[in-house]
N, CA, C and O atoms as a GROMACS GRO file, in nm:
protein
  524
    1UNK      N    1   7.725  12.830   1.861
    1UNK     CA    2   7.760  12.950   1.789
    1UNK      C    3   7.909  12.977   1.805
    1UNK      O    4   7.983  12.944   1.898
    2UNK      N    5   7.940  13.054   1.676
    2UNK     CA    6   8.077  13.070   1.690
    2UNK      C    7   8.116  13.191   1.818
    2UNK      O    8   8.030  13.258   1.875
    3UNK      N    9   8.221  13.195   1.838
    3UNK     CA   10   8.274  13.337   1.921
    3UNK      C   11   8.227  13.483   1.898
    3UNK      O   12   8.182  13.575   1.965
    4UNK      N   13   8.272  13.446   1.712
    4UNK     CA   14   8.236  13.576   1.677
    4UNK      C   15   8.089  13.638   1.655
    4UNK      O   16   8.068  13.759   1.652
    5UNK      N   17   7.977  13.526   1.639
    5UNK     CA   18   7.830  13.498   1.594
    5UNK      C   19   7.813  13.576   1.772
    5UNK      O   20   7.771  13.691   1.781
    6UNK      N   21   7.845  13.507   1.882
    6UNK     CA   22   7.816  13.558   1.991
    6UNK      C   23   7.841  13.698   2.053
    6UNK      O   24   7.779  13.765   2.134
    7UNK      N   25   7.951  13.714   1.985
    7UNK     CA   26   7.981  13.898   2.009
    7UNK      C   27   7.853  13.947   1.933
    7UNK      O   28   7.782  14.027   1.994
    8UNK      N   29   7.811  13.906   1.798
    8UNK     CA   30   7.722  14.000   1.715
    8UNK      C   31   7.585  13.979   1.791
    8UNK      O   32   7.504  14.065   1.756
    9UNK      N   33   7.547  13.910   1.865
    9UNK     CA   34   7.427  13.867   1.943
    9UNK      C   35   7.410  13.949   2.022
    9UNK      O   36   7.307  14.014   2.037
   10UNK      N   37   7.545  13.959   2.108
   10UNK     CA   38   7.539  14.024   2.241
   10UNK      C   39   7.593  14.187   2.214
   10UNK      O   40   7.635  14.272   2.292
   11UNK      N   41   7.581  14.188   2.127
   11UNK     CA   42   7.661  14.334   2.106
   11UNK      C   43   7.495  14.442   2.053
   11UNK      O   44   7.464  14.556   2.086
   12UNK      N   45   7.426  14.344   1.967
   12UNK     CA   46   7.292  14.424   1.994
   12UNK      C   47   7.292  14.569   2.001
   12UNK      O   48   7.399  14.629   2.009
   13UNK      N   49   7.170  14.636   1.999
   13UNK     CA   50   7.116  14.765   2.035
   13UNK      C   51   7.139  14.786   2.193
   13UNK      O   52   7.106  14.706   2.280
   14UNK      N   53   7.197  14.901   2.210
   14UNK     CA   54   7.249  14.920   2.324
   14UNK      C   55   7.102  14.951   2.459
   14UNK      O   56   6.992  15.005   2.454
   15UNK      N   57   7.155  14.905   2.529
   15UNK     CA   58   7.051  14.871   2.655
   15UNK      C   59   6.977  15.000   2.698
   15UNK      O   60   7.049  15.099   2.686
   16UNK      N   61   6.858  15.024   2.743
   16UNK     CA   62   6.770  15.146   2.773
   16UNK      C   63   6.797  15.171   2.918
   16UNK      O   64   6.814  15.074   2.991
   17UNK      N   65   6.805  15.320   2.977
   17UNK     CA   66   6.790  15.336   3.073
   17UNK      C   67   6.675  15.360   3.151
   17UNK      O   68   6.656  15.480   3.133
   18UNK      N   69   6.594  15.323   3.219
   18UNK     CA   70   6.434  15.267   3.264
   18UNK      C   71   6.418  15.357   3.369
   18UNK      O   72   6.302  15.377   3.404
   19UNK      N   73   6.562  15.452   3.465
   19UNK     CA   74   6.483  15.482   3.530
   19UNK      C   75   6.454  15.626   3.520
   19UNK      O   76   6.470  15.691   3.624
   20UNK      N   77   6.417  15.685   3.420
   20UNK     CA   78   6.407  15.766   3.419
   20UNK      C   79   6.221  15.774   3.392
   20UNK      O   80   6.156  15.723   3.300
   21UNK      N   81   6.169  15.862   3.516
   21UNK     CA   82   6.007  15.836   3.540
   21UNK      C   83   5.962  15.932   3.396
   21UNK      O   84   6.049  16.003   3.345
   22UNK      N   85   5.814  15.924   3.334
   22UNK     CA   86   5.739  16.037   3.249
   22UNK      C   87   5.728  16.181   3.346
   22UNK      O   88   5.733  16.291   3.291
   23UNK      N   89   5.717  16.170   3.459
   23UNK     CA   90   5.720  16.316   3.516
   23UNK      C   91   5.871  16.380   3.522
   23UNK      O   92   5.878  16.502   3.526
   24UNK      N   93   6.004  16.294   3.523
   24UNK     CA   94   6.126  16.353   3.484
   24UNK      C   95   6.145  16.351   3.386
   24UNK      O   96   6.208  16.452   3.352
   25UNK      N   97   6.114  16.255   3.273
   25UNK     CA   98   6.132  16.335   3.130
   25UNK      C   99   6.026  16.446   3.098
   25UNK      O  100   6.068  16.552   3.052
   26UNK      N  101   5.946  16.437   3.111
   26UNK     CA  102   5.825  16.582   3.103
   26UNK      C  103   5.933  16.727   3.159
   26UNK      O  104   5.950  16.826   3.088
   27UNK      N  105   6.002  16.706   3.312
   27UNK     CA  106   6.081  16.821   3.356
   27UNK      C  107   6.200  16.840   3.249
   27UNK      O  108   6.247  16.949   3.218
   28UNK      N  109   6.234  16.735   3.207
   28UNK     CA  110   6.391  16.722   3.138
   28UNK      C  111   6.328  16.816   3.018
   28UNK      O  112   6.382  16.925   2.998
   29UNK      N  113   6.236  16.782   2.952
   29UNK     CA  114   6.216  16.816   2.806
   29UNK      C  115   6.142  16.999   2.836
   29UNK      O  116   6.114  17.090   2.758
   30UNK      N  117   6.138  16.991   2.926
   30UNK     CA  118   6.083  17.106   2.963
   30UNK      C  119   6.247  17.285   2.989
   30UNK      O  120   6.272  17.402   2.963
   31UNK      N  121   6.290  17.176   3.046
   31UNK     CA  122   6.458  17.272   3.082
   31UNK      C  123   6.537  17.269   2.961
   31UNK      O  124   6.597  17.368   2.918
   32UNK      N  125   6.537  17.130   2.896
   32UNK     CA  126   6.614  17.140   2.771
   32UNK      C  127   6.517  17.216   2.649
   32UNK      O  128   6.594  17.214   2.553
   33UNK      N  129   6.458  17.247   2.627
   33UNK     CA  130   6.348  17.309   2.523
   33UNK      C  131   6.336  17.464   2.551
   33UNK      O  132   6.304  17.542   2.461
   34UNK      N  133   6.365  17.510   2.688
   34UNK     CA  134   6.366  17.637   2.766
   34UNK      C  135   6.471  17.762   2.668
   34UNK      O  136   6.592  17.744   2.659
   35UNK      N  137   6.416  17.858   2.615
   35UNK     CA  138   6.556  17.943   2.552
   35UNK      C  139   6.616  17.962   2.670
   35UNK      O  140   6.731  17.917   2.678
   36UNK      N  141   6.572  18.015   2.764
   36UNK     CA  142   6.696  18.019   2.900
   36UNK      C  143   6.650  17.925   3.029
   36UNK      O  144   6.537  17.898   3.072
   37UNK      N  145   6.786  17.885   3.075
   37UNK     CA  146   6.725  17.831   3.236
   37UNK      C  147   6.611  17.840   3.299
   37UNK      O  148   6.591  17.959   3.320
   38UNK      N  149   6.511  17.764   3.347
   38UNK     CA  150   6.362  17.788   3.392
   38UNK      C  151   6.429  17.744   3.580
   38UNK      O  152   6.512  17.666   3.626
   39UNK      N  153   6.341  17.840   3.630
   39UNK     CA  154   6.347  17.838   3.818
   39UNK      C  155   6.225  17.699   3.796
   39UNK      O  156   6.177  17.650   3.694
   40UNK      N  157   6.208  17.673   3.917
   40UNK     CA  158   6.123  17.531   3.951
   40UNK      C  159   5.993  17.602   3.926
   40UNK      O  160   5.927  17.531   3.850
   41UNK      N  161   5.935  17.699   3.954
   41UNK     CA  162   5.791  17.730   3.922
   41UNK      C  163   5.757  17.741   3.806
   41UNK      O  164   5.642  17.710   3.777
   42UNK      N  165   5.853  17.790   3.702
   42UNK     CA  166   5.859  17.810   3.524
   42UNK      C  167   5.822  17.689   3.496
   42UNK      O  168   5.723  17.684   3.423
   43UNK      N  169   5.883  17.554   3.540
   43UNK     CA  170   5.925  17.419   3.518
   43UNK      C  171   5.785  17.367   3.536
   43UNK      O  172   5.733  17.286   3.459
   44UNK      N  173   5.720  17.423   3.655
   44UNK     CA  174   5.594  17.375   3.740
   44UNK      C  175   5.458  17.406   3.627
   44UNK      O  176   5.373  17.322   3.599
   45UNK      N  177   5.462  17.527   3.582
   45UNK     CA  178   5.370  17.641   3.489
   45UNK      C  179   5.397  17.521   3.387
   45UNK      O  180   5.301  17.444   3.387
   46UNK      N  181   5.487  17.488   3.312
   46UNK     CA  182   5.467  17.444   3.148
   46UNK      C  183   5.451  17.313   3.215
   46UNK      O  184   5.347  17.263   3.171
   47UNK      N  185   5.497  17.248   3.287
   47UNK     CA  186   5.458  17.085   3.320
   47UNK      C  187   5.252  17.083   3.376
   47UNK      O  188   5.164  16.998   3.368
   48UNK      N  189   5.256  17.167   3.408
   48UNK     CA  190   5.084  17.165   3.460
   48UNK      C  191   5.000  17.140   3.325
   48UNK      O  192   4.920  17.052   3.294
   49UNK      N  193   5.058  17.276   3.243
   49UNK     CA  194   4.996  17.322   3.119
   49UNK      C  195   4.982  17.212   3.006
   49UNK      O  196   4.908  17.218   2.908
   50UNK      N  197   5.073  17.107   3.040
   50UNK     CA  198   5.142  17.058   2.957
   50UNK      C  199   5.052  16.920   3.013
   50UNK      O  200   5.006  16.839   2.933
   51UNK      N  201   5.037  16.908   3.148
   51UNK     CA  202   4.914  16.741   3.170
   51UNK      C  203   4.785  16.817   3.209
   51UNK      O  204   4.701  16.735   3.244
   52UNK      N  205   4.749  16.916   3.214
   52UNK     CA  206   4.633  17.034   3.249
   52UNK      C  207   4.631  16.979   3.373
   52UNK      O  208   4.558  16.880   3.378
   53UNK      N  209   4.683  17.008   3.471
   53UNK     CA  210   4.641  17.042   3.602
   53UNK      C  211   4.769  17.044   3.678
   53UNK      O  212   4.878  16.993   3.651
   54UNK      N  213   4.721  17.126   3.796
   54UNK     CA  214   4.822  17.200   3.862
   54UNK      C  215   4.957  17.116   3.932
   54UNK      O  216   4.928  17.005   3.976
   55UNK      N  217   5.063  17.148   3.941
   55UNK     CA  218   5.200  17.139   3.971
   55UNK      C  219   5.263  17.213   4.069
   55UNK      O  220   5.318  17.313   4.023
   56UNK      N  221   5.272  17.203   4.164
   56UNK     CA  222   5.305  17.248   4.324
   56UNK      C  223   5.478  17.250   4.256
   56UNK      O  224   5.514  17.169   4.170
   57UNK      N  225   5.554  17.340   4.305
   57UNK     CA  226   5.656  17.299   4.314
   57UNK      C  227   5.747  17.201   4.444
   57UNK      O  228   5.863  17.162   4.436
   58UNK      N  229   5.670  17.184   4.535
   58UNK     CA  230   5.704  17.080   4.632
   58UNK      C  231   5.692  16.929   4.578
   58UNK      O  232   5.767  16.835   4.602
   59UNK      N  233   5.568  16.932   4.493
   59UNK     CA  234   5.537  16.787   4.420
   59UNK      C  235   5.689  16.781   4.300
   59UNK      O  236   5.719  16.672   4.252
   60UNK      N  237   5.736  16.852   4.281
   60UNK     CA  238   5.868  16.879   4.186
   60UNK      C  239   5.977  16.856   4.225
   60UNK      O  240   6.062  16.805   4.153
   61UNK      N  241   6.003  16.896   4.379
   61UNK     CA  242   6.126  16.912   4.451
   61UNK      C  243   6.206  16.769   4.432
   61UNK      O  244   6.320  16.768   4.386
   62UNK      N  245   6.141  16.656   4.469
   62UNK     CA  246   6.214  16.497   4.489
   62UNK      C  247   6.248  16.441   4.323
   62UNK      O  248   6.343  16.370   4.290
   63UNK      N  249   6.158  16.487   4.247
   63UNK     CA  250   6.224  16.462   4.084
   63UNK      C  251   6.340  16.529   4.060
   63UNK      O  252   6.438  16.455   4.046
   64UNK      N  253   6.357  16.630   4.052
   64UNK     CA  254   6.432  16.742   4.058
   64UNK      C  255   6.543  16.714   4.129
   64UNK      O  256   6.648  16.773   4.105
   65UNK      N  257   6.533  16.604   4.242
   65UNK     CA  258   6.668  16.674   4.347
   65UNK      C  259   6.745  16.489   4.247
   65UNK      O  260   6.863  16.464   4.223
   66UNK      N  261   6.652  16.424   4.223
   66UNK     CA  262   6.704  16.279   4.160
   66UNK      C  263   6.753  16.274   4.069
   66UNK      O  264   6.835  16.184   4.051
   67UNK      N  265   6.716  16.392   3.946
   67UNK     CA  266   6.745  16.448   3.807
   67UNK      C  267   6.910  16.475   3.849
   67UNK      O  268   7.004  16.417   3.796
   68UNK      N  269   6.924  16.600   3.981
   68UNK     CA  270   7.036  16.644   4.017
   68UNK      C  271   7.142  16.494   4.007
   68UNK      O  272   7.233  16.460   3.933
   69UNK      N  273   7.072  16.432   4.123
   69UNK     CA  274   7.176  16.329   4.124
   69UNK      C  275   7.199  16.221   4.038
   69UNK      O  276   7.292  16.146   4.069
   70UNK      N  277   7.137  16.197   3.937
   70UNK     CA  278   7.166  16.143   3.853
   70UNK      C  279   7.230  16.212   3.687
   70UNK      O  280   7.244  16.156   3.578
   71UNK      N  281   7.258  16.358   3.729
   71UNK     CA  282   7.310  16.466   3.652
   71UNK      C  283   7.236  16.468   3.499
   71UNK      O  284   7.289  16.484   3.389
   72UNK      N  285   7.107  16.450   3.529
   72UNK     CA  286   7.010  16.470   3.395
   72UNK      C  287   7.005  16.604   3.378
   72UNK      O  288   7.000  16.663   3.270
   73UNK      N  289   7.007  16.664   3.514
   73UNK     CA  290   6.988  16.862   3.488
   73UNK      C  291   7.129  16.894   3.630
   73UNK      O  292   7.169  16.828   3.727
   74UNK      N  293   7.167  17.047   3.561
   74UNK     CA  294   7.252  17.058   3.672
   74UNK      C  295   7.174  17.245   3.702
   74UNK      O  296   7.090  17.316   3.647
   75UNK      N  297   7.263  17.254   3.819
   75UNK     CA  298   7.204  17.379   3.873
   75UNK      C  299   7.255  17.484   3.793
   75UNK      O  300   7.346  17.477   3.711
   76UNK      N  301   7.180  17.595   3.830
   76UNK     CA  302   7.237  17.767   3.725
   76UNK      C  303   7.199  17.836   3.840
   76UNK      O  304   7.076  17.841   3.848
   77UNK      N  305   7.263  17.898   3.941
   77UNK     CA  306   7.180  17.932   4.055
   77UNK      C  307   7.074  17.890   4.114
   77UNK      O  308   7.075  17.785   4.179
   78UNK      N  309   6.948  17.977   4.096
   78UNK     CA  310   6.827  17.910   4.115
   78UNK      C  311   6.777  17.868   3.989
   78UNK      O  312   6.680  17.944   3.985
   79UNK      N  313   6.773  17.825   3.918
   79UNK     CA  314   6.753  17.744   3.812
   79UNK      C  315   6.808  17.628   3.776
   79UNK      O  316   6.871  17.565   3.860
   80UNK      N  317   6.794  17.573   3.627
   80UNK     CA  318   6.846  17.456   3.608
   80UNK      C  319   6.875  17.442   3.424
   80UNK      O  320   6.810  17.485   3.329
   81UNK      N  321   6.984  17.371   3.432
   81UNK     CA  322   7.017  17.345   3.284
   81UNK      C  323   7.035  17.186   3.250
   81UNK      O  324   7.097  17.105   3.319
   82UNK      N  325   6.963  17.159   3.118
   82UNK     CA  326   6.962  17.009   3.085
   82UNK      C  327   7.119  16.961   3.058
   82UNK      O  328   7.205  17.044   3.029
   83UNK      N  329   7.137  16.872   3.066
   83UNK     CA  330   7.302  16.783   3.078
   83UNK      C  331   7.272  16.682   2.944
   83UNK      O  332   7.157  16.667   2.903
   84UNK      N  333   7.401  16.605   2.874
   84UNK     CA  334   7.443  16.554   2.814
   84UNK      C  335   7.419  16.392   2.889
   84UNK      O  336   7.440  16.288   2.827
   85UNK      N  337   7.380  16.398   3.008
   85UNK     CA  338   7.364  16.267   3.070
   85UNK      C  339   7.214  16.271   3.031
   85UNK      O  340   7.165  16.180   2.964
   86UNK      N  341   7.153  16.361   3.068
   86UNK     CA  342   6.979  16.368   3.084
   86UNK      C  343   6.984  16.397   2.928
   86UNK      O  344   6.889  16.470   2.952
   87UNK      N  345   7.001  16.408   2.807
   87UNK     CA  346   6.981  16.417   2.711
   87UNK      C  347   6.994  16.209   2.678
   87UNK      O  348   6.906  16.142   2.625
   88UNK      N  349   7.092  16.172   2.715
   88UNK     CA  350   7.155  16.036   2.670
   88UNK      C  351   6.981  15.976   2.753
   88UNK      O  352   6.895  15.944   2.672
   89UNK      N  353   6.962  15.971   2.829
   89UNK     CA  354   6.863  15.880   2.912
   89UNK      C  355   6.742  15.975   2.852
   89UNK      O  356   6.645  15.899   2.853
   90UNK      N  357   6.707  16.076   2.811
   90UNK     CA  358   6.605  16.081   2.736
   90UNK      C  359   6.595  16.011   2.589
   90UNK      O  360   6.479  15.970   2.580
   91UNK      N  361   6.644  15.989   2.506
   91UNK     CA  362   6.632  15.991   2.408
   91UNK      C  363   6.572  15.863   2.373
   91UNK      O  364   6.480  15.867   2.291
   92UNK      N  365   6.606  15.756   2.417
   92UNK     CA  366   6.518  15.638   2.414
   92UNK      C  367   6.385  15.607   2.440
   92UNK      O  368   6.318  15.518   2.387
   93UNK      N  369   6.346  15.701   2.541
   93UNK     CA  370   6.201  15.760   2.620
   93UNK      C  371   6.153  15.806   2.519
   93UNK      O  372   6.071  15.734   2.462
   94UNK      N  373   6.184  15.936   2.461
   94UNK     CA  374   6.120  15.982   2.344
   94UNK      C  375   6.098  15.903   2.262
   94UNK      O  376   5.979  15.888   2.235
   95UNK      N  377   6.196  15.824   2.191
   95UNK     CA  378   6.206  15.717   2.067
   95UNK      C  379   6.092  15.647   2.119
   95UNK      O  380   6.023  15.626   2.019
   96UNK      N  381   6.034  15.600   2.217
   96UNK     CA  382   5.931  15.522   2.244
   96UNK      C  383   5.808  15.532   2.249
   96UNK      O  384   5.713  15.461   2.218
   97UNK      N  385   5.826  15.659   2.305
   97UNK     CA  386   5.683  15.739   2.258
   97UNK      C  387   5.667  15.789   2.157
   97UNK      O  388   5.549  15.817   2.136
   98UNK      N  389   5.745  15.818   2.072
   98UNK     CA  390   5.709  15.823   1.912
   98UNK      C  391   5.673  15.672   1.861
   98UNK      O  392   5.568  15.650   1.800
   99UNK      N  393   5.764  15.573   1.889
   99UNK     CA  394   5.684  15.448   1.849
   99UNK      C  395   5.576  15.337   1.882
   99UNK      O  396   5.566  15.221   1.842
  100UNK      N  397   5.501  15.411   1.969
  100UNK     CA  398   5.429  15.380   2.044
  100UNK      C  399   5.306  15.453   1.978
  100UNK      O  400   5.211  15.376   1.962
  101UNK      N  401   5.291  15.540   1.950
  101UNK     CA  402   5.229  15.648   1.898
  101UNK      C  403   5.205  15.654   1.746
  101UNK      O  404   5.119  15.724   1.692
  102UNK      N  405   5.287  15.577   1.687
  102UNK     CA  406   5.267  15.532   1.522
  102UNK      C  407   5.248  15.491   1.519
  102UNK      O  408   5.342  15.429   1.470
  103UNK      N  409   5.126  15.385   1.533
  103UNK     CA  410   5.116  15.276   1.507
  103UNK      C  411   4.993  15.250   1.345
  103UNK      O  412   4.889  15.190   1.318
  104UNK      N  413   5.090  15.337   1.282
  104UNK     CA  414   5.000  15.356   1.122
  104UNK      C  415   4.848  15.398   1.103
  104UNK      O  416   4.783  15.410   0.999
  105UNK      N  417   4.802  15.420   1.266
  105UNK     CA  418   4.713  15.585   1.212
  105UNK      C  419   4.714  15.670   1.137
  105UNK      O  420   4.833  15.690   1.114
  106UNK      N  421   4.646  15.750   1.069
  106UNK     CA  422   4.679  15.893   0.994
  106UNK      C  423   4.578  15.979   1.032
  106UNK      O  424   4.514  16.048   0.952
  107UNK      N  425   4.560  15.978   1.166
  107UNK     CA  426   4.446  16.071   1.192
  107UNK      C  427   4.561  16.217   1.205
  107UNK      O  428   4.670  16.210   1.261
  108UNK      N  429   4.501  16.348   1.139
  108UNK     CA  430   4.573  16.471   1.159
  108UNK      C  431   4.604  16.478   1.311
  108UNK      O  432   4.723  16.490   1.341
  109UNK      N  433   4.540  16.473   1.379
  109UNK     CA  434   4.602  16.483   1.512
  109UNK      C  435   4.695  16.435   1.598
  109UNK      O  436   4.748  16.488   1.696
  110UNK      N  437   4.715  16.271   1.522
  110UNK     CA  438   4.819  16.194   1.575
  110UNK      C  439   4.950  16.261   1.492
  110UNK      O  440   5.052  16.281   1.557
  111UNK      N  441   4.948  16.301   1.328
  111UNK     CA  442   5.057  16.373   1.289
  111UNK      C  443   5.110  16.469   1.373
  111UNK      O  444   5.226  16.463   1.414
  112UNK      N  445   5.032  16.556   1.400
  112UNK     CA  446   5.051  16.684   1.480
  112UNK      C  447   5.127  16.624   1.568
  112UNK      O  448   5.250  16.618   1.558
  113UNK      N  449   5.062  16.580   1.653
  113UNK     CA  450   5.137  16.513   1.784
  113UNK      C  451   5.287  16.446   1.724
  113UNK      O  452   5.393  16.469   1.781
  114UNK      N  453   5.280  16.382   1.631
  114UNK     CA  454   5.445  16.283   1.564
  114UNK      C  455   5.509  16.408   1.562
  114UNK      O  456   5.591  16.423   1.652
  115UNK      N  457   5.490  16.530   1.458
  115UNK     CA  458   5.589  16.646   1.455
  115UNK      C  459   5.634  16.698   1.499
  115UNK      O  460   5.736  16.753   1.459
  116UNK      N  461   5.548  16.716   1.679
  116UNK     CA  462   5.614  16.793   1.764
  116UNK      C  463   5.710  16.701   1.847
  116UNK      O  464   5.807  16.747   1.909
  117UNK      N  465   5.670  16.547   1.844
  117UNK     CA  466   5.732  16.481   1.928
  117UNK      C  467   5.857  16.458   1.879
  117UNK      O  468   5.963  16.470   1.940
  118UNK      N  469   5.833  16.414   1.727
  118UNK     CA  470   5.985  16.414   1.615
  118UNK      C  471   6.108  16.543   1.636
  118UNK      O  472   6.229  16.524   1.638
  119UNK      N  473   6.034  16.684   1.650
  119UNK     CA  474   6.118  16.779   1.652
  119UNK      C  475   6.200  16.767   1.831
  119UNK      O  476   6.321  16.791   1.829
  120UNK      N  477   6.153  16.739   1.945
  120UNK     CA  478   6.204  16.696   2.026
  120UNK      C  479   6.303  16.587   2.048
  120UNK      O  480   6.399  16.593   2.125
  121UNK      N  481   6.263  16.462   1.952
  121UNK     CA  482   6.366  16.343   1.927
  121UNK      C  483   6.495  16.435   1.871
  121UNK      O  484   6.597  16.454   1.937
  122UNK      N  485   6.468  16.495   1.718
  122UNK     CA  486   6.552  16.548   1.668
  122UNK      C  487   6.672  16.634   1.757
  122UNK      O  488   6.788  16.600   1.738
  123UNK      N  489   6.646  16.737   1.845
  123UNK     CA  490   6.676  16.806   1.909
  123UNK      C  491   6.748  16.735   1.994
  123UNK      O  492   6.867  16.769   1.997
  124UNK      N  493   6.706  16.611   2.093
  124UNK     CA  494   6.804  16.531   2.175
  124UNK      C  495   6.886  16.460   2.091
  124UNK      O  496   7.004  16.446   2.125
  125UNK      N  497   6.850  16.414   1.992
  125UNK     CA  498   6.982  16.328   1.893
  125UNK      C  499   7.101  16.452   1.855
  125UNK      O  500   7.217  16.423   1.827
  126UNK      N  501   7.062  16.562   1.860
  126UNK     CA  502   7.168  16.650   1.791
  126UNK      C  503   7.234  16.741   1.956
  126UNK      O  504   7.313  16.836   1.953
  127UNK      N  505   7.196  16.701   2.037
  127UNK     CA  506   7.289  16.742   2.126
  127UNK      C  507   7.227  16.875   2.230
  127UNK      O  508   7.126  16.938   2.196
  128UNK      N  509   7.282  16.899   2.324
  128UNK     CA  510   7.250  17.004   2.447
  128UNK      C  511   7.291  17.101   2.353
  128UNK      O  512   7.393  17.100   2.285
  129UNK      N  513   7.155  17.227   2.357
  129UNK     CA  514   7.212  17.351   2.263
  129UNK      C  515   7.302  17.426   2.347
  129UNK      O  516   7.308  17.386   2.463
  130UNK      N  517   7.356  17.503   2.324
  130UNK     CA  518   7.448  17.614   2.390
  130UNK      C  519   7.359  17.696   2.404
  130UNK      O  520   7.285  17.716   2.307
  131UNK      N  521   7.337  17.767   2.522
  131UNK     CA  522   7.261  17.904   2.547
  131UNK      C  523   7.326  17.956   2.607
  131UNK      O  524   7.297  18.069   2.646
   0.00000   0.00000   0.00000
């Protein structure tokens, strides 16, 4: 291959970030979706609600403190606000579970589920809202 054939090879769709677990994007999409900052128990309440069963906020604390350090969410006092880093490392997550999830079903319920998941994709492609 030429030089230039090899740049277009290797230049590709840009690489996924993997480590981001389903219980930190579940928190991520949970703080970024929030009209205001959620404390860890707010976070705990819609993440329970959200796999139906209960959410300790101690079972939260070590996602949460990894989110910190990997600046997916940053602090607001006692609370927390989604970041432009944790938006970038979600968005591929989402994209996957939307395509994972189409797989040319048309049962109403799987729509339902695409719309709400689509309006979340949408929302991380267009950026951290200002609140």
């Amino acid at each position: 291959m030429t030089a230039v054939a090899n740049d277009l090879v290797s230049a590709g769709p840009p690489a996924c970030d993997w480590s981001m677990t389903v219980f930190e994007l579940a928190i991520f999409m949970c703080v970024f979706r929030a009209s205001r900052p959620p404390r860890v128990e707010e976070i705990c309440q819609v993440i329970g609600s959200w796999f139906e069963c209960a959410v300790d906020p101690p079972a939260a604390s070590a996602p949460i403190e990894n989110m910190l350090a990997n600046r997916w969410v940053s602090e607001d006092g006692p609370c927390f606000r989604a970041t432009e880093e944790g938006r970038r490392a979600a968005r591929p997550l989402m994209n996957g579970m939307i395509r994972l999830l189409d797989q040319g079903t048309r049962l109403i319920d799987v729509a339902l589920m695409m719309s709400v998941l689509r309006l979340s994709k949408g929302e991380l492609d267009n950026g951290v809202r200002d609140r």
